[in-house]
N, C-alpha and C positions, 0 to 999 in steps of 0.2 A: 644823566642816564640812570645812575642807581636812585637817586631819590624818586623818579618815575618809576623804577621797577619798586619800590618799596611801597609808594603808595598806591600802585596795583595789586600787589599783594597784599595790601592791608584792609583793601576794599573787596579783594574777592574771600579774603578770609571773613569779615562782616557779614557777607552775603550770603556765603555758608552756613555760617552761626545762625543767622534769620532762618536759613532754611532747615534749620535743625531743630531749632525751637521751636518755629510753626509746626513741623512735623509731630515734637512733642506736644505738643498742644491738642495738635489733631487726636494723637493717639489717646490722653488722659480724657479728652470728652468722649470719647468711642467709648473706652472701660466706661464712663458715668454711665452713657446710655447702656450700655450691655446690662450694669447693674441695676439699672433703674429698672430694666426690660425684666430681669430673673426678679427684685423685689415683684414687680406688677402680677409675673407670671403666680409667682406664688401666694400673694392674695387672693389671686381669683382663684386658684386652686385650693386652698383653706376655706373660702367663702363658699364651693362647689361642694365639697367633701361635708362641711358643717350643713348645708341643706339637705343632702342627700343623708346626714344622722339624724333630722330631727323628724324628715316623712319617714323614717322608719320607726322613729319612737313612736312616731303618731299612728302607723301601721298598724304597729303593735298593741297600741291602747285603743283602738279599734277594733280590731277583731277581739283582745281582751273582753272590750265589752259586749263584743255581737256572741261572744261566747257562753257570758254569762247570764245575758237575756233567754238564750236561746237553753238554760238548765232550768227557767225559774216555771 
């Protein structure tokens, strides 16, 4: 009877341990993807911000030039 309770207990403690691991598992790919998700986010926002600087450089050297045209 105790060597049955023992290797009950030794199999529901295994089964835990899998369930705990897998859970850790679950959770460190969630953090990959979360961080994968804020690098992605912030790319595309670098990429959005650096076009929206250069139509303004070009705004600028634009009217620049229509300003100059338009003293000559």
């Amino acid at each position: 009877m105790l060597i049955g309770g023992a290797v009950g207990g030794l199999a529901g403690n295994m089964t835990v341990d899998r369930q705990n691991q897998e859970r850790q598992m679950q959770m460190q790919e969630q953090s990959r993807d979360r961080s994968m998700q804020r690098q992605l986010d912030f790319e595309r926002q670098r990429a959005l911000q650096q076009a929206d600087v250069e139509r303004q450089i070009e705004e600028e050297r634009l009217f620049n030039e229509w300003r100059r045209s338009q003293g000559a």
